[in-house]
N, C-alpha and C positions, 0 to 999 in steps of 0.2 A: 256289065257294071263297070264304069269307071274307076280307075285305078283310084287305088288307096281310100275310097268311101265306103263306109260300114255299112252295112245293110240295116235297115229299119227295120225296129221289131216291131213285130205285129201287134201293138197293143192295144187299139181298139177292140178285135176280138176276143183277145184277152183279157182284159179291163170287162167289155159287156157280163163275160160269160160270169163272171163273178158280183159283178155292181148291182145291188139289189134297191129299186127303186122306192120299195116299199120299206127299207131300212128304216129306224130309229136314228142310226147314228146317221151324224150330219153328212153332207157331198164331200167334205174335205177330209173328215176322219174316215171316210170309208173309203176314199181313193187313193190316200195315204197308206192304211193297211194294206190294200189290196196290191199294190207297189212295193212297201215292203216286205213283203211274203215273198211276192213273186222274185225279187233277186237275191233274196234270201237262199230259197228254195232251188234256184236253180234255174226258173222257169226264164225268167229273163237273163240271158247269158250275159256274161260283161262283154263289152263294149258298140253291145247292141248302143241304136240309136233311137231314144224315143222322142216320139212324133211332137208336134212345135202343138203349143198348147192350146195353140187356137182350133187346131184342127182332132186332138182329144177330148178339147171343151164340147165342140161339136157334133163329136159322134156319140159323146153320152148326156147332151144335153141341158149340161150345167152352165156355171158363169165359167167363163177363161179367166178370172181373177183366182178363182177357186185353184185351176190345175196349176196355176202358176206361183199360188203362195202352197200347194204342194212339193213340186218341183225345188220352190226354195230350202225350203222343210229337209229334204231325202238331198240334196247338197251339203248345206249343213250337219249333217248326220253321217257323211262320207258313203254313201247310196249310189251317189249319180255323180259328175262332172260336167260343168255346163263352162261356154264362153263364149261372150260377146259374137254374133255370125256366125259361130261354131258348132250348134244345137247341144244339145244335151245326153250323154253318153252315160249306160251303166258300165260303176265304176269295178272293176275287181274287189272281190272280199279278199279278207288278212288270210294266208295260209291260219291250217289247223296247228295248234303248239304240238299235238301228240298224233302221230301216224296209227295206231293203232288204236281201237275201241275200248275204252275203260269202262265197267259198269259204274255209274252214280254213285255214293254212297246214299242210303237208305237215308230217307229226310228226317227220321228220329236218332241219326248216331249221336253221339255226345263224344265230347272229351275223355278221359278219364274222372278229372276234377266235376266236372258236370255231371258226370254222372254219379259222384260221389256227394255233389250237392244234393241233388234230388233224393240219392237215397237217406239221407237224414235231414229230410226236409218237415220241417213242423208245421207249416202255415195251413190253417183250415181250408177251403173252398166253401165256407157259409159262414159268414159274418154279421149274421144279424138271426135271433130267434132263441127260445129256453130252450136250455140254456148256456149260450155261447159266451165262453169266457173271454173277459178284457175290452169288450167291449161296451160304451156310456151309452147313455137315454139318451138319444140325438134328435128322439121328436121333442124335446123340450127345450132346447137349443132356444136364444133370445135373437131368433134371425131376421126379425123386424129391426132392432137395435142391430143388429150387423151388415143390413142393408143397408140404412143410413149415412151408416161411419162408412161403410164400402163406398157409397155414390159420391162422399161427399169428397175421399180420398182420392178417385176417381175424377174429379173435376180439378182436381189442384197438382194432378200428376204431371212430374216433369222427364221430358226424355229419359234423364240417367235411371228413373224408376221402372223404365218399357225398355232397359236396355238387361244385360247380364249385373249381376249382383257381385260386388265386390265388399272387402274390407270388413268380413265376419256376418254382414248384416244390416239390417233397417238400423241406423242409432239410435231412432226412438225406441225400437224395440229391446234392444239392447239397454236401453237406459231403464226401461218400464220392467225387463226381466229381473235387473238388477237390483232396483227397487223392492219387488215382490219377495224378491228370494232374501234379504235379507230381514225385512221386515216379519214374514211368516215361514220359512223354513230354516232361520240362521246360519246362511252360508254368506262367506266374508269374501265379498268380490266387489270389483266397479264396473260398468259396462265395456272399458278393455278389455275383459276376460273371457268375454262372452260370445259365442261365433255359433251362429244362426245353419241350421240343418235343417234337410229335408225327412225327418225321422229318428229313434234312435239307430234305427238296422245302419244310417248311412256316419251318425255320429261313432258307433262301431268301429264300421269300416275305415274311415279314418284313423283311429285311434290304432289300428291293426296296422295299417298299413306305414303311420308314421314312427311309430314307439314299439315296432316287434321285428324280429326278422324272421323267414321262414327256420322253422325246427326251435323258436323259442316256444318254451313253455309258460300257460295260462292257464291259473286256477282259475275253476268253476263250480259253484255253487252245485250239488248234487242232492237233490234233484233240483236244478235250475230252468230259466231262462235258456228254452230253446236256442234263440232267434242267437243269443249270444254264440253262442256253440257252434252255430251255423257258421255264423261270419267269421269268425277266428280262424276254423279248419279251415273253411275254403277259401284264405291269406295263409293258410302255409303253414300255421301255428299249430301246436302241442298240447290240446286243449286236457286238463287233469281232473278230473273229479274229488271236490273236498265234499268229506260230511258235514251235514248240518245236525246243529242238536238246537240244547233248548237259547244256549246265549246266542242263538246265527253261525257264522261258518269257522267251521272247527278244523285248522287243518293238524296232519298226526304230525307225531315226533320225526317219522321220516320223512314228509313231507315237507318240514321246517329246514331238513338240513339241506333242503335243495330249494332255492329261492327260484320264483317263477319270473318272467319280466312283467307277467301282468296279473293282475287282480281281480275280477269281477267280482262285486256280488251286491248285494239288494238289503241294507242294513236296517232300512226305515220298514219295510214290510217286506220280507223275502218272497220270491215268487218261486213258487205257486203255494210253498207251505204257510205264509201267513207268521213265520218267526221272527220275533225284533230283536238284534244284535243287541244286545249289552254293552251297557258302558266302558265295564272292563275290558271285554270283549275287542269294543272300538280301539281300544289305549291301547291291546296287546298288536291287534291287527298292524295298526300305525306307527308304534315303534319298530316293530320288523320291517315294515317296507321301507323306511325312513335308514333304517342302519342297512339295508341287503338292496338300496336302488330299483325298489320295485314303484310298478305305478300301479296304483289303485284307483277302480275304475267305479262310482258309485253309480248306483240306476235306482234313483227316484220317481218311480212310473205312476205311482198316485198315491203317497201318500197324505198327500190334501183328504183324503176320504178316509177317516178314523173315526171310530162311533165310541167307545170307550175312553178317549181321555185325548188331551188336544194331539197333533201330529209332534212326531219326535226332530230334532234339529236334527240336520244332516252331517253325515258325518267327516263332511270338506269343512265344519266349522269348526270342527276341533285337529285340523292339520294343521302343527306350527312348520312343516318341513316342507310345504309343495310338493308333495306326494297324488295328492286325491284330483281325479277328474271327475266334476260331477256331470250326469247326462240327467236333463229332463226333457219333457213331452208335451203338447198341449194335446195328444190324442185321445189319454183318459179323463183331462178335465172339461174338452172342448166337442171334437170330433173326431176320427181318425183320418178321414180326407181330407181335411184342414193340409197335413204332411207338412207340419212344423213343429220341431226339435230345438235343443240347444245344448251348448256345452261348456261348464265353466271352467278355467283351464288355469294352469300355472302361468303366471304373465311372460316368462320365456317361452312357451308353448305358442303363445297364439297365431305372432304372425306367420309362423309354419302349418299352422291348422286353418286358418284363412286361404294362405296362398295354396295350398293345396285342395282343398276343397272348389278352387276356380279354376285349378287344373285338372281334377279328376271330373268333375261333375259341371261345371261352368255354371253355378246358378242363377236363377232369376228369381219369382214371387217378392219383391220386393215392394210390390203397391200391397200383396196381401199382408207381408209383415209391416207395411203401416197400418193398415187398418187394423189389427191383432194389435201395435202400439197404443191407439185408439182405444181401443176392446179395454185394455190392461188400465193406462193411465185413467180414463172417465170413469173406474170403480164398477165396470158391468161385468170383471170378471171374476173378482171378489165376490159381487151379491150370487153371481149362477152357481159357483164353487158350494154357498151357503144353503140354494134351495139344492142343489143335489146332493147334497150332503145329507139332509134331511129327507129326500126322495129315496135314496140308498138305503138308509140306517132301515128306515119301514120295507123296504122291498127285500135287507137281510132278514128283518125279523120275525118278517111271513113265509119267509122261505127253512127259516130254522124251525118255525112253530108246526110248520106244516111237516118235515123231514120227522121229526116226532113225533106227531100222530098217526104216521106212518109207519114207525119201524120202533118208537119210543128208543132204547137205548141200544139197540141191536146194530145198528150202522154211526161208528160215530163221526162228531161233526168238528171241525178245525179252521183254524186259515181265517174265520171268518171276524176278527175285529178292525177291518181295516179292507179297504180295496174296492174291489168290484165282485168279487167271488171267494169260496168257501170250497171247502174240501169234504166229501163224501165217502166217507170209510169203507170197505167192501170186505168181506171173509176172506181167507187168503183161496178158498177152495176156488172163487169166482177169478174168472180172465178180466181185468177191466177194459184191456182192448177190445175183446168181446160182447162184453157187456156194453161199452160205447156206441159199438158199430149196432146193435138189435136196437140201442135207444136210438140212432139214428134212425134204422129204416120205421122207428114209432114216431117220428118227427119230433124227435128231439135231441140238442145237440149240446153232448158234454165232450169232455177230455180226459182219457185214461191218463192218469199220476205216474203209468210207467214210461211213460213217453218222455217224460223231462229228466230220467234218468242215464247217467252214462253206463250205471254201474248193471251188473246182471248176476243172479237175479235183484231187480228193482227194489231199494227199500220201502215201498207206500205202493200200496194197491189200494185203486179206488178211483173215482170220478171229483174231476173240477169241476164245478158248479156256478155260471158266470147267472148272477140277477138284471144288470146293470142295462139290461132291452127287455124285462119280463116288468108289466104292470102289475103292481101288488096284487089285481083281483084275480091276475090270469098264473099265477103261482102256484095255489093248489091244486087247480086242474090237470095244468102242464107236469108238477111231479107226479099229479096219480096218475101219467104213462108212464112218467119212466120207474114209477114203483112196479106197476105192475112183470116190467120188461126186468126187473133186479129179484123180485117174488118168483114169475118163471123162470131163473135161472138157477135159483134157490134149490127150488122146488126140482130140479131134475139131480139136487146133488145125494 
């Protein structure tokens, strides 16, 4: 062998022994693979010399354009070294960072915090069926009228709409929320205030992340709103269990003399109990935050749906102090993969709740919140609002009628003047997490009441009872399983 020339690797018999002509994958993906394995592996030692590509074109038969935009490929990717007359060399791999063998960690480890999400984690894994709470009649959705507005929105989109979404949001939608909310839930905003999310879970997360520091403390409605609870802990917050009585959230004397930084709770129809805060109630909550710098976090998730008397004004209409952040949803009045939210903010709030929400999240949906503007402005979300309204009210009333003929006054019935679901009483002798899970394996899907509790043992035993994907005909059927599955549990006590 002449001085200082590399020996050729033998790749054609290597390249054959593997190249399968019968392959699926194309000449080039498989020659590619097969190349980088092989100096991966070893098999091709570095600074072997592989053969000129005319003459590997040739012994396996393919195009030489093929080996050659190969070749290019595994250069680019620091594989090979090639240069002008100089053929093309395998290049050394990067030493190992660690000389000695570490075992992998196990592809389920978690963090601590991860693992402590998961373990007080609420979210169903079935979202649709009786009866699964918080979720709307989505096959009655107006999606002829929102294909239209979609195509039409869609013909007239301009770049900045197909790029990331800045500045809170669509303006029309911001302008059309702003409208609605003042009009039918009396909350006192302009569309400045108003800054466009992808849900409440992520209007949350903001609110935790800009207005808490880890180890502050957050009341929470007991038994509340899971999802809150969630997000708070896993930001680092001090989440606090208030009781709830008959005016909404009650919290004690010694609770008053420790001011939280944040507020949550659910004044228009509390979740999951169905309790409406009082007026006094509101005026005591509001002077306290107002004199002790707390914010108050209001979650208007569907009060639009009241069957007993019109919806109640919200409680950011009666803050003279900029105190209250309200969060709404179009998920209970529209769909929930819609995954549009919004938040109405103190006007020194915003631009901080904007610009961070482009920094954590970088959003976009911006052709779909025009069309949602659309939806709002042309009156087609008003009239849907009215027929489900009136689709609800009948789909509670058969579900109450029926829970009575079933058990008459022996299980009682709550929660239900407003929403999407109703509350289902259980003897204290019965587990409702038990009783949930036996109604599940009868196909059907409720929510045990002590799940939303911080507190133990749980104030409310019993089952959430969501109507809001159950057709009025298919109600009675669907409770006489899970009566039966609450009679067998009965029955064994």
């Amino acid at each position: 062998m002449e001085p200082n020339k590399r020996p050729e690797v033998a790749l054609p018999d290597y390249v054959q022994a593997h190249f399968d002509r019968q392959s699926p994958l194309a000449d080039h993906r498989q020659l590619y693979t097969i190349l980088q394995r092989g100096i991966r592996d070893g098999a091709l030692g570095a600074g072997g010399k592989l053969p000129p590509t005319r003459v590997l074109a040739q012994a396996l038969g393919i195009a030489r354009n093929t080996v050659v935009h190969v070749y290019e490929q595994l250069a680019l990717e620091g594989y090979v070294r090639a240069g002008v007359g100089r053929g093309t060399y395998v290049a050394p791999l990067a030493p190992r960072l660690t000389a000695t063998a570490v075992r992998p960690p196990r592809a389920a480890s978690l963090s601590r915090r991860g693992g402590e999400l998961l373990a007080r984690a609420g979210a169903g894994s079935q979202q649709w069926g009786a009866f699964v709470p918080g979720v709307p009649e989505v096959r009655l959705f107006p999606t002829a009228v929102w294909n239209r507005l979609h195509l039409r929105t869609w013909r007239r989109a301009s770049p900045q709409q197909m790029s990331y979404a800045t500045g809170g949001g669509d303006a029309g939608l911001r302008q059309a929320i702003a409208d609605y909310l003042q009009g039918t839930r009396g909350v006192n905003c302009v569309p400045e205030q108003i800054v466009v999310t992808s849900g409440t879970q992520q209007s949350l997360h903001l609110i935790a992340q800009l207005l808490a520091d880890r180890g502050d403390s957050v009341w929470l409605e007991d038994p509340g709103y899971w999802g809150a609870r969630s997000v708070f802990a896993n930001a680092g917050l001090h989440p606090l269990p208030v009781e709830i009585d008959a005016e909404g959230m009650a919290p004690s004397a010694r609770q008053l003399r420790q001011p939280p930084k944040l507020m949550f709770c659910s004044p228009s129809h509390q979740y999951p109990t169905g309790a409406l805060m009082s007026h006094g109630r509101r005026r005591q909550l509001l002077e306290y935050a107002a004199a002790h710098g707390v914010w108050m976090v209001e979650d208007d998730y569907d009060s639009e749906f009241r069957y007993d008397a019109r919806p109640l004004p919200a409680l950011q209409g009666l803050d003279a102090q900029g105190r209250v952040i309200y969060l709404g949803t179009f998920s209970k009045t529209l769909f929930p993969s819609l995954r549009l939210a919004y938040l109405v903010l103190p006007p020194e709030l915003v631009d901080a709740f904007a610009r961070a929400l482009g920094e954590l999240f970088r959003e976009g949906q911006s052709l779909q919140q025009a069309v949602l503007a659309s939806f709002i402005a042309e009156g087609h979300y008003a009239s849907h609002i009215r027929r489900m309204r009136a689709v609800y009210a009948a789909r509670r009333a058969a579900l109450i009628e029926t829970i009575g003929s079933q058990f008459g006054e022996r299980l009682p019935v709550a929660g239900g003047n407003a929403g999407l679901h109703l509350m289902l009483g259980l003897p204290p002798e019965l587990d409702d997490r038990a009783t949930s899970l036996e109604a599940l394996r009868a196909g059907i899907i409720t929510r045990p009441l002590s799940l939303y509790s911080m507190r133990r043992p749980a104030p409310l035993n019993g089952l959430i009872l969501g109507y809001g994907t159950v057709r009025e005909e298919e109600i009675a059927p669907a409770f006489g399983r899970l009566a039966a599955v609450v009679r067998k549990a009965l029955g064994k006590r």
